[in-house]
C-alpha positions in Angstrom: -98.6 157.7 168.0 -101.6 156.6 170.3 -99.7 154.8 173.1 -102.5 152.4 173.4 -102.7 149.0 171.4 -104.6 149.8 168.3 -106.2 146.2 168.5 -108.5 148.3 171.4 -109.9 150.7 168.6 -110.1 147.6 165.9 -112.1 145.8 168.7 -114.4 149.0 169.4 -115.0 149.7 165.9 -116.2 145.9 165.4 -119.2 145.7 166.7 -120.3 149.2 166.7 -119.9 152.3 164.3 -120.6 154.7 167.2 -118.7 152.9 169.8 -119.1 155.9 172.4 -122.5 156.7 171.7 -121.5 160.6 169.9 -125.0 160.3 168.1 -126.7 158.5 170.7 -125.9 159.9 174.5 -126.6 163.8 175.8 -123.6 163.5 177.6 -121.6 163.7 174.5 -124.2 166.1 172.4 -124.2 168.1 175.3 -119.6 167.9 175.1 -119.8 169.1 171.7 -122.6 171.9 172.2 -120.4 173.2 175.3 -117.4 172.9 172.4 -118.3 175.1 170.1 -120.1 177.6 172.3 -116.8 177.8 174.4 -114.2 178.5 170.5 -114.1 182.4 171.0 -114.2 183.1 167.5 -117.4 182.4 165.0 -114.9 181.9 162.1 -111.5 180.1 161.4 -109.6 180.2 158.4 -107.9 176.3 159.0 -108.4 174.1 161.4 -106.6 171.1 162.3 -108.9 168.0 164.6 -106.5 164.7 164.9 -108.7 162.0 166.6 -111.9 162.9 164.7 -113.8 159.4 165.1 -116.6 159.2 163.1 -116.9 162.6 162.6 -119.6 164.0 164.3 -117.2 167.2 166.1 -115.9 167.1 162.7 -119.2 168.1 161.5 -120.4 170.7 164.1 -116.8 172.6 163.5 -117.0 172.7 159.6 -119.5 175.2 159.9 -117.3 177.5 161.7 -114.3 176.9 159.3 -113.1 177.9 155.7 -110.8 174.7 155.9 -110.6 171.6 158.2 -108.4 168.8 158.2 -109.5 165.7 160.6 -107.5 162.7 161.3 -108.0 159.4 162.7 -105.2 156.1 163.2 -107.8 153.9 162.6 -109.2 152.6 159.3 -112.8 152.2 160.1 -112.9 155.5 161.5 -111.3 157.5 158.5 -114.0 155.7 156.8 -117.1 157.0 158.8 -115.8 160.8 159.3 -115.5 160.7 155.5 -118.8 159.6 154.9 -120.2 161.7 158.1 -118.8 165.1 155.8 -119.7 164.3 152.7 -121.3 166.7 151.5 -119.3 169.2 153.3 -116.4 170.3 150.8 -114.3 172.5 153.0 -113.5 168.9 154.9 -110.7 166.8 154.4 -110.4 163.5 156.5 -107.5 161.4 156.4 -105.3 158.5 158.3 -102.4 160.1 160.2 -101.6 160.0 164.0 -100.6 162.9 166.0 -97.8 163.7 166.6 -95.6 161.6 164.5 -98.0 162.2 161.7 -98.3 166.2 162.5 -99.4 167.8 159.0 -97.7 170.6 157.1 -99.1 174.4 157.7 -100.4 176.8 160.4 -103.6 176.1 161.6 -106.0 179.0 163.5 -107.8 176.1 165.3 -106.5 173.1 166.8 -109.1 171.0 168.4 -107.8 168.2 171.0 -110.8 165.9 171.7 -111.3 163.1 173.8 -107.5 161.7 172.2 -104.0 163.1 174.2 -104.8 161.0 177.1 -104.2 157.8 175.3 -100.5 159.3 174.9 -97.5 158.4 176.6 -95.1 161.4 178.1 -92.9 161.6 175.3 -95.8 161.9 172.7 -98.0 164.2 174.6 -94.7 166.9 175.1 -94.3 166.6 171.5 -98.0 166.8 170.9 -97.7 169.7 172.8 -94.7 171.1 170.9 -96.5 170.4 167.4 -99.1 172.4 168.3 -97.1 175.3 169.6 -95.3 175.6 166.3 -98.4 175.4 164.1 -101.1 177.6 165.8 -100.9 181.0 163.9 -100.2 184.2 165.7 -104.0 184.7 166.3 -104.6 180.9 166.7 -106.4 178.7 169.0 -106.3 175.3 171.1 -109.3 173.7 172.9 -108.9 170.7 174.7 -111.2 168.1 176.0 -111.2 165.7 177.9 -113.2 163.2 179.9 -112.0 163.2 183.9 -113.0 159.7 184.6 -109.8 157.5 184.8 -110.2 154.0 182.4 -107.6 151.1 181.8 -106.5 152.3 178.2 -105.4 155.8 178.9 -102.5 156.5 180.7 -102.5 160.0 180.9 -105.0 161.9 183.7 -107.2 164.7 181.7 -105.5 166.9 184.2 -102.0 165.9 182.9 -102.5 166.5 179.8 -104.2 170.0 180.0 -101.8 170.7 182.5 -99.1 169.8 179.9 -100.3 172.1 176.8 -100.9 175.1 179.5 -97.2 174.6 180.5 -95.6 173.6 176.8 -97.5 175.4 174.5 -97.3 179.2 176.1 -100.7 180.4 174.9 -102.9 182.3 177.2 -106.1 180.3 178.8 -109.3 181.7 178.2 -111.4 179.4 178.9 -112.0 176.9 181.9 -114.4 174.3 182.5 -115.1 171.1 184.4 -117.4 169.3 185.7 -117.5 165.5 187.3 -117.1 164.1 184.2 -115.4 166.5 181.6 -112.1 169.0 182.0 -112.6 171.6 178.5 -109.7 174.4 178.5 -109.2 177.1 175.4 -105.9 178.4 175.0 -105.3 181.8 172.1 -102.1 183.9 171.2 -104.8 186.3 171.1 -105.6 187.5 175.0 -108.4 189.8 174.4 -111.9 188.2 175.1 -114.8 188.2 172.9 -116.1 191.1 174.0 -112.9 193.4 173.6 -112.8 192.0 170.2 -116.1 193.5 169.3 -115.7 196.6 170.9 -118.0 196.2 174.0 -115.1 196.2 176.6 
C-alpha cells in the first residue's frame, strides 16, 4: 500500500478536485504529451494504470488501448477518474492499491505515474515483482516520475526507476529527464519502433 498517511490525499482532495493542477498546468499537459509520444506502440490490448487520480492519463491512454484498468486508494479520486471516462467503455476504474491490491491477468501496458515514490522498500520491490510477473511477453512499463524531492515521498524518482530497471529484467528503451521529470520505458520486446515497421 501507499506508505504515506492517506489523511495527506483526504486533505488534498478536500479542497480541490485537481489538487496538482493535471488540467490546469503545461508542466503536467506537457508530462502526459511526452507520455504517450514516448509508449512505442500505437495499440495495446490491456493496460493496467494503479494511481490514476482523476483520470486525466487515464483518458489520454484509453485511446491507445482495447482494455484499461485504472486504480486509485482514494475514494474521491475513484470518483473523478470514473466520471473523467465516462463515456469511454473500454475503461474500468476502481479502488485498489498496488501492490497489495495487484489485479488478476497479463497486462501489455503498465503505466507507473507520479505514484511508486510514495512507497516504502518493501512495497516498491514487490511493486516491482508484480509487474514483472504480469507484463505479457511483448509487454511494456513506463515510469514517471517527478525529480524534485517533497516531505511525503520517501523514495527518490531515481530509486524507484532504478529499482524496476534492476527487479523487473525488461530492456529500457526509452530515457528521459529533465530538472523536473525522470520518464523511463522498459519492453520484453527490444526491437525499436522502427525495426518493428520494417525501416531498420
Amino acid at each position: 500500500m501507499i506508505s504515506t498517511d492517506d489523511c495527506y490525499f483526504d486533505s488534498l482532495y478536500e479542497t480541490c478536485d485537481d489538487p496538482w493542477g493535471f488540467r490546469s498546468r503545461w508542466y503536467e499537459r506537457r508530462k502526459r504529451l511526452l507520455t504517450m509520444a514516448m509508449l512505442p506502440r500505437e495499440r495495446y490490448r490491456r493496460a493496467f494504470e494503479p494511481g490514476c487520480a482523476n483520470g486525466e492519463l487515464t483518458a489520454q491512454l484509453a485511446g491507445r488501448c482495447d482494455t484499461l484498468l485504472a486504480t486509485d486508494l482514494n475514494d474521491t479520486a475513484v470518483r473523478l477518474a470514473a466520471e473523467r471516462v465516462a463515456a469511454l467503455p473500454q475503461v474500468r476504474v476502481e479502488r485498489g492499491g498496488v501492490p497489495h491490491d495487484w489485479p488478476a491477468g497479463e497486462f501489455d501496458l503498465i503505466v507507473v505515474s507520479e505514484l511508486a515514490y510514495y512507497l516504502n522498500t518493501s512495497d516498491l520491490e514487490q511493486l516491482a515483482a508484480c509487474i514483472k510477473g504480469s507484463l505479457t511477453p511483448d509487454g511494456t512499463l513506463l515510469a514517471c516520475h517527478w525529480r524534485r524531492p517533497f516531505e511525503a515521498a520517501p523514495q527518490a524518482a531515481s530509486s524507484v526507476h532504478a529499482t524496476f530497471d534492476a527487479r523487473c529484467r525488461l530492456t529500457r528503451l526509452v530515457h528521459y529527464e529533465d530538472p523536473d521529470m525522470l520518464l523511463d520505458v522498459w519492453s520484453r520486446e527490444t526491437r525499436s519502433v522502427a525495426e518493428l515497421e520494417g525501416l531498420a
